[in-house]
C-alpha positions as CSV (number, residue, x, y, z in Angstrom):
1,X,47.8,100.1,7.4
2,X,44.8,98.2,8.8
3,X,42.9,97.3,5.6
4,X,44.1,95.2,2.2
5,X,42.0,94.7,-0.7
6,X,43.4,91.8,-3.0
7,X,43.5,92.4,-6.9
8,X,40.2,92.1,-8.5
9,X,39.0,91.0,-4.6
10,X,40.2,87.5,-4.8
11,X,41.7,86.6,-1.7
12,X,42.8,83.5,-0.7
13,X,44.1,81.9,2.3
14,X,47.6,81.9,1.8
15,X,47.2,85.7,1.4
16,X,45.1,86.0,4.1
17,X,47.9,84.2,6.3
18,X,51.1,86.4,5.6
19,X,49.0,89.3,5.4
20,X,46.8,89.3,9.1
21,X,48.4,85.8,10.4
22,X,49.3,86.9,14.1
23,X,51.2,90.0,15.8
24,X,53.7,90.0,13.1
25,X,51.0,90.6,10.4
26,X,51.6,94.0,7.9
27,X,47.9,94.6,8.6
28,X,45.5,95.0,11.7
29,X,42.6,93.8,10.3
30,X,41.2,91.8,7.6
31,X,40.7,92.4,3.7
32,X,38.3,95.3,3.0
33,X,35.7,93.7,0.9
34,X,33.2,95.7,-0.9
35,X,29.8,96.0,-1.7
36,X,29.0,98.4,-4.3
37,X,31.4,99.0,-7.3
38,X,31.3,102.4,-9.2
39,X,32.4,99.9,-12.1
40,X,34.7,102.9,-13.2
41,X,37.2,100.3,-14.1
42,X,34.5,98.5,-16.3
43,X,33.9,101.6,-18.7
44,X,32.0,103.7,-16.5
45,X,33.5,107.2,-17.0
46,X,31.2,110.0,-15.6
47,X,29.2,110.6,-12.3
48,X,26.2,109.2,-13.6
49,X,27.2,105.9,-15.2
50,X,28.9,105.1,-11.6
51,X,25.9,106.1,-9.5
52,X,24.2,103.6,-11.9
53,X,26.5,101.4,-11.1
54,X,26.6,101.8,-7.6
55,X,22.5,102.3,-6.9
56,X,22.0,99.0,-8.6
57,X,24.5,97.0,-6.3
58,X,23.1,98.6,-3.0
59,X,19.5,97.3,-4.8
60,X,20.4,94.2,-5.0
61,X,21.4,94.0,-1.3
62,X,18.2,95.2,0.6
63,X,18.7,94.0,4.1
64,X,22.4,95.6,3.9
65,X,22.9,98.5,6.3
66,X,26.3,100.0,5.5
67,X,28.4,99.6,1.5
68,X,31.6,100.1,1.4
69,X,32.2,101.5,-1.2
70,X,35.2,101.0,-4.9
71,X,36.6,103.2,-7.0
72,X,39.6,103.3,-8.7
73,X,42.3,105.8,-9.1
74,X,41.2,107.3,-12.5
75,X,41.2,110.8,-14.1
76,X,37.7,110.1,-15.2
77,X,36.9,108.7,-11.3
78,X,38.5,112.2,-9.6
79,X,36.3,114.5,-11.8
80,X,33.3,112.6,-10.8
81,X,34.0,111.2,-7.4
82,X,32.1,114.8,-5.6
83,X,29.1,114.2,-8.2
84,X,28.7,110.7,-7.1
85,X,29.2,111.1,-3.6
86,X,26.6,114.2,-3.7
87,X,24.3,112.0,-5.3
88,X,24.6,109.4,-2.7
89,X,24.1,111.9,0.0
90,X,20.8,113.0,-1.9
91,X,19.6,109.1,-1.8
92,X,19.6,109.9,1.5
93,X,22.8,107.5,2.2
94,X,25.6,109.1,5.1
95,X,29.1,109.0,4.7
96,X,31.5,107.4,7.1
97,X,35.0,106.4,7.3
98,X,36.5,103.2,7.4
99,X,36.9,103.6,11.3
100,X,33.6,104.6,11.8
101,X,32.0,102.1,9.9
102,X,33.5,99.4,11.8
């Protein structure tokens, strides 16, 4: 794998030492940090709360160029996940993958 995320995205450098410390490292490259949360953990359970969710948090970063993007692995998450990312693509946002975006 070349990305980690750390529960609830709290890192720390211990962590960040066993986990990318040199050539022995389980990962290639650092923690995958995240800029705009569907909040699907946090009680929203349908396309439209999460685009909510995930509009206002690329608001709040203007000068940002590129989100990467959270969801969790949810019923409620897979039935919306096409909405959301349709809506995105309306906004007028493309979608990338992790190697692309890097």
């Amino acid at each position: 794998m070349k990305y980690w995320r750390a529960p609830r995205l709290q890192q720390t450098s211990r962590q960040q030492g066993l986990l990318t410390g040199g050539q022995d490292s389980l990962y290639q490259l650092s923690h995958c940090d995240i800029h705009a949360d569907s909040k699907d953990s946090q009680g929203a359970n349908n396309a439209a709360a999460m685009l909510v969710a995930i509009r206002s948090d690329i608001a709040n970063a203007p000068t940002r160029t590129n989100f990467r993007l959270l969801f969790h692995v949810k019923p409620e998450t897979a039935t919306a996940l096409k909405t959301v990312l349709d809506g995105l693509v309306l906004d007028g946002h493309v979608l990338v993958n992790f190697q692309q975006a890097t």
